[in-house]
Each structure stands twice: as C-alpha cells, then as structure tokens.
LUMLUM-598867 format. One record per atom (N, C-alpha, C): residue in three letters; x, y, z. Coordinates in steps of 0.05 Angstrom, whole numbers, plus 5000, padded with zeros to 4 digits. Atoms other than C-alpha are relative to their C-alpha. Example, Ala and Ser with C-alpha at 12.3 -4.5 7.8 and 13.67 -1.06 7.14 Angstrom:
LUMLUM-598867
ala501849765000ala524649105156ala501850245000ser498449764999ser527349795143ser498550225014
This chain:
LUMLUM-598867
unk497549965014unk472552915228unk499949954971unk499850035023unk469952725161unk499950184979unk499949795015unk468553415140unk501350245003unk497549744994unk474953715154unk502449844983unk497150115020unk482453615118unk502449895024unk498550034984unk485553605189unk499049905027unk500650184984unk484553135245unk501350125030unk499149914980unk485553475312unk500549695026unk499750284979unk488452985372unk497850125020unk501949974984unk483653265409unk496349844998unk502350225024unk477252985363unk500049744996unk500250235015unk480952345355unk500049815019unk500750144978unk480051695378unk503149895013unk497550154988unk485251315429unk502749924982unk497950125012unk489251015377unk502650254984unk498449794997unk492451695365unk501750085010unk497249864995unk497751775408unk502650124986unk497349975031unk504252105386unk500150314994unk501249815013unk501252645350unk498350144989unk501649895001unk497853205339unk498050074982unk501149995028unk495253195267unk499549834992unk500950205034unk492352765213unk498250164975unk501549915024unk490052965153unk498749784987unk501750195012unk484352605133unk498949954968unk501250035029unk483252245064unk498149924990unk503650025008unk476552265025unk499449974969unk500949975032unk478352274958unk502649864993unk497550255020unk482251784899unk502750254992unk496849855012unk485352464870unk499949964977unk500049985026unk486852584796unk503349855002unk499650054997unk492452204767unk503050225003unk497449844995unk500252564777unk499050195021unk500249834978unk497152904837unk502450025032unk497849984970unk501253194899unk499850135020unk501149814989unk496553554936unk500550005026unk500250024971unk497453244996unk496649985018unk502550054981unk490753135012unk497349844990unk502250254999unk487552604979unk502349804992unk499550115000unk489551954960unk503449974979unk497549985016unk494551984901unk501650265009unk497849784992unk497152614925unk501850025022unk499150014981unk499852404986unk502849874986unk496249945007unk507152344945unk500950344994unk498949674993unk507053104949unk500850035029unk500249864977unk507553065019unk500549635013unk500050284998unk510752335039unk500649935033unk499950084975unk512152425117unk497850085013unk502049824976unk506252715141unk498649735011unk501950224990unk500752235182unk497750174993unk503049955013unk493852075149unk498449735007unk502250295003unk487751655159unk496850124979unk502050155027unk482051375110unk497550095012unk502750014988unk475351795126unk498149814986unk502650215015unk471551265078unk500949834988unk498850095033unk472850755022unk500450124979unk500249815011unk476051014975unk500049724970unk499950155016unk474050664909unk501350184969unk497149995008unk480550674857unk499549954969unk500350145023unk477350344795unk500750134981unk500449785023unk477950944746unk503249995000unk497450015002unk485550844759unk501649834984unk497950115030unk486050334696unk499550124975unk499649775015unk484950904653unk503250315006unk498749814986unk490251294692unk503949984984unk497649995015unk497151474660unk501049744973unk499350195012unk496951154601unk500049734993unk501350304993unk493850464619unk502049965017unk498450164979unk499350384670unk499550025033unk501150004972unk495150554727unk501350225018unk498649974976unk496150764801unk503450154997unk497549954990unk502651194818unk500149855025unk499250104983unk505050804874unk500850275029unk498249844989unk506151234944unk502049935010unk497449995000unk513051304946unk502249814985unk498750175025unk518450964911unk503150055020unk497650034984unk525750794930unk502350245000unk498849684994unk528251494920unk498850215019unk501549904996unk523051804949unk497649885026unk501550294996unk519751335002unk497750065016unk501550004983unk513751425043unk500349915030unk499249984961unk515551525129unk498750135012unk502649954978unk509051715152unk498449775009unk502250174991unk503651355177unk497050084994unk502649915013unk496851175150unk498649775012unk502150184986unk491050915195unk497549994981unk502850105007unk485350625149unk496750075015unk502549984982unk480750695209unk498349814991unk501850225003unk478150005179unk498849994975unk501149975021unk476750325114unk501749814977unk497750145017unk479949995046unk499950264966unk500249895024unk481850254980unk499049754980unk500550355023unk478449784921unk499950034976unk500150015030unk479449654853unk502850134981unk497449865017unk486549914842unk500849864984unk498850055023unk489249844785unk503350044997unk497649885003unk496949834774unk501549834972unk498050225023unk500349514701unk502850144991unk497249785011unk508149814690unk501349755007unk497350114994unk514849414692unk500750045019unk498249804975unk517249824752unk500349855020unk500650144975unk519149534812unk498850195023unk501349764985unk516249754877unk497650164999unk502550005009unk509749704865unk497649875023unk502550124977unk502749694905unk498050275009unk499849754997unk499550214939unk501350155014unk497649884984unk505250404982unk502049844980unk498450175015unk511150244936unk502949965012unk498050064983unk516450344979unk499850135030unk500549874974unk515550455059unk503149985026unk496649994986unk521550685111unk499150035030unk500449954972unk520150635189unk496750134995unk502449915000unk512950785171unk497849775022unk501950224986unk505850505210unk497950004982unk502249875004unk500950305172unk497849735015unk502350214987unk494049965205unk497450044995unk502850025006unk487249815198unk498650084973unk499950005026unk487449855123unk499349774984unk499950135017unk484949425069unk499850114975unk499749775022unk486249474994unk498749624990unk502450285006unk480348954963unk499950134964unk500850005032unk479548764886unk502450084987unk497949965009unk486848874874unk500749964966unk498550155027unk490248794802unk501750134989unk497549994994unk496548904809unk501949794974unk497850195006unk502348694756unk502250164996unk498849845005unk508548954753unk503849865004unk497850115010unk516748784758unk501249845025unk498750104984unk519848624823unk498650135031unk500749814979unk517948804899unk497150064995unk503549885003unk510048774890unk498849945016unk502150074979unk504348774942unk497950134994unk502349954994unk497648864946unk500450335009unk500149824984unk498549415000unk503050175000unk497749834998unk505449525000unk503049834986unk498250165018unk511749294946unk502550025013unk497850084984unk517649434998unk500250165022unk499749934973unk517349505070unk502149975022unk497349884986unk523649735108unk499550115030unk500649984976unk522749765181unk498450185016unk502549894998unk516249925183unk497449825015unk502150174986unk509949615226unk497249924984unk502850055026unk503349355190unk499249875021unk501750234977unk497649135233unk497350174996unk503349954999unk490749005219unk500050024971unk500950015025unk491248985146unk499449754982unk500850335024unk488648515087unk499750104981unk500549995025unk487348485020unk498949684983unk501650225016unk484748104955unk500250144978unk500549925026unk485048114885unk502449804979unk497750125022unk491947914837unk501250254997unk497749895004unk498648144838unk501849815001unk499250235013unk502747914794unk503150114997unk497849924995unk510847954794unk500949874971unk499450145023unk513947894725unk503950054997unk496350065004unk521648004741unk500950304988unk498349735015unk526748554718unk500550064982unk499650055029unk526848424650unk497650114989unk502750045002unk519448454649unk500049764977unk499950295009unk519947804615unk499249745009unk499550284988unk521347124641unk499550095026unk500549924968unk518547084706unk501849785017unk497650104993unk523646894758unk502650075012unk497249944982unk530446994803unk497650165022unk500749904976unk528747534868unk497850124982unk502749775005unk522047754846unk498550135022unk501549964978unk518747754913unk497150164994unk503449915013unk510747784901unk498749975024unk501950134968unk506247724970unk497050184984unk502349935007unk499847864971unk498150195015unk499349754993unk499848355016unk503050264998unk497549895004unk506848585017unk502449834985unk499450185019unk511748354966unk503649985016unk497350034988unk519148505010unk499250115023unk499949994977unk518648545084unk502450065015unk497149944983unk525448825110unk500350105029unk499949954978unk526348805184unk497250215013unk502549784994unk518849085196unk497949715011unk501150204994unk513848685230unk496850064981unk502650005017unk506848525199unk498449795029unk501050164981unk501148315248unk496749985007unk503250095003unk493648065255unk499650144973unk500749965027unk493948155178unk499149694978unk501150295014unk491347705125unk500550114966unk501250035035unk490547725042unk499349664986unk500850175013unk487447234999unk499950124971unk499649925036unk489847554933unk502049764995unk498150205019unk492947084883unk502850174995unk498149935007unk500047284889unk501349774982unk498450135017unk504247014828unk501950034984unk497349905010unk511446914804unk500649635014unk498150234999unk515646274791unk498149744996unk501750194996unk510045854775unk496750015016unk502049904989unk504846144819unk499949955033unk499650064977unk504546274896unk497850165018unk502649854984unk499146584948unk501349985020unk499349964977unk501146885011unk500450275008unk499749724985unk501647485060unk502650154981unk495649815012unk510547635041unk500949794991unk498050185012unk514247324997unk502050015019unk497649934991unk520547575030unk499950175023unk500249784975unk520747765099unk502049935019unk498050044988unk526447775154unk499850155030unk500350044976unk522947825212unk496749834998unk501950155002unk516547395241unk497450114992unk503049935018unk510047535206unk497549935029unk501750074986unk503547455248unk497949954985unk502850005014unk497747185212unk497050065023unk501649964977unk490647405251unk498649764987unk502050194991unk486446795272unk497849984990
C-alpha cells in the first residue's frame, strides 16, 4: 500500500473496518497546499480517511509561511471529521510560531478518530487551545498516540500568559472526546509552566501503562 495514493479495504489490515478507502500519506507537502494527498494538503479535503505510509519528517516547516510555520489541519471554521491512522508512524520536527489559537497538527478536530500516531520533536507556540497533536478536540477519539517536544500557550492577547489558555502536551482542549493508551512528554507551558497529556478535558483521559 505504500506505493499507491489509495488504500483499498481489501489490502488493509483488520483495523479498517467501516470503510472502504484511505488515502495514504507519504509526503510533508509544500506550504498552503490542498491537494489532498499529502500531509499539509489534507485541509483541501478535511473529511476524507487517511493513514501515515512512513515518518513524515516536518522540519523544513520553520521556514514555512513566513517563519510562522505549519498550517494547522483544520481550524474552527473549517474543522477536520475524518480519521487518520498513523499506522505507528509519527510526524517530527514540526514547527508552528503564530498567535492563532487552535494550534498543533490537527488544530481543530469534530467527531474525528485519530490512532496510532506520534508527532516527536514538537515546537509548538502559539495563542490559546494548543497541542502537540491536536489544539481542540470536540468529540472525537484518540488512542495510541504520544508526543514530545514544547508547546507553548501564550494567551489571546499574545502577551501575558494566562486566563483559559489550555496547553497539553498532547492535546491542548479535550471536549467530550475520549483520549486512550496515549502518552506525551513534551514540555507543555502556560501560567507558570505545566507538563501533561490535556490541559482541559471533560471526559476521563486514559494514560497507557
């Protein structure tokens, strides 16, 4: 399946149920891309289901728009409601520096799945709602993911850091979505400085063992 764009259920493994497609990602992508079929371009195309044929390494993304890095997929107009299986792979070395809230590499997710994903060597700073993996998750599932690196939450002002920032270190707002055998050990920080999976979450978290 690694040298195709489309993932037949027939080809794939068990964890596939559901449906019949994936479109497999292999590449970072240039930056304002919307191709739908590599990494940054998957905001041209925000419901489809995709998984990670490799690592995809991100680094070249703090030259990317301006020094502000990473487009985020999806955003709170616009949100990402697909699903994206890692297959165990990670993205590493993203880069993201803007004010914006809703920030990570999912920036805002809606009834989405994502699993078996890591996003390693993170450095992440940005306004409100930030994660590692994902800056606001809206009743959506997460399992099997981790991370590492720094993401850093500087508030709505981009100023004074402080009030609802919500910074995690994998996911920075957790809204009625579960998260499960996941981990990060990125330095999340805001309010003085704090490390952890979700800042803000409103249902039970599962850390893996």
């Amino acid at each position: 399946y690694t040298t195709t764009d489309t993932l037949s259920l027939h080809d794939a493994l068990p964890i596939f149920n559901g449906s019949p497609n994936y479109i497999v990602i292999q590449r970072l992508g240039a930056e304002g891309s919307n191709s739908g079929t590599d990494l940054q371009g998957i905001n041209g195309d925000l419901d489809n289901n995709y998984v990670l044929g490799l690592d995809i390494d991100a680094s070249s993304t703090v030259s990317w728009n301006g020094g502000t890095g990473f487009t985020p997929i999806g955003e709170s107009g616009t949100r990402f409601t697909g699903v994206m299986d890692g297959l165990g792979h990670s993205v590493n070395n993203l880069y993201i520096s803007r004010s914006n809230d809703y920030q990570g590499l999912f920036g805002y997710t809606y009834g989405t799945t994502l699993r078996n994903i890591g996003v390693l060597g993170a450095d992440i700073t940005a306004g409100r709602n930030v994660g590692a993996l994902v800056g606001y998750n809206a009743y959506g599932n997460i399992d099997n993911a981790w991370s590492t690196g720094r993401v850093t939450g500087i508030g709505a002002s981009g100023g004074k850091i402080g009030g609802n920032t919500y910074v995690g270190g994998l996911v920075g707002y957790n809204y009625q979505g579960s998260i499960s055998k996941s981990f990060s050990t990125a330095h999340a920080r805001h309010c003085g400085g704090r490390e952890g999976l979700a800042d803000r979450t409103l249902i039970i978290v599962t850390h893996q063992s």
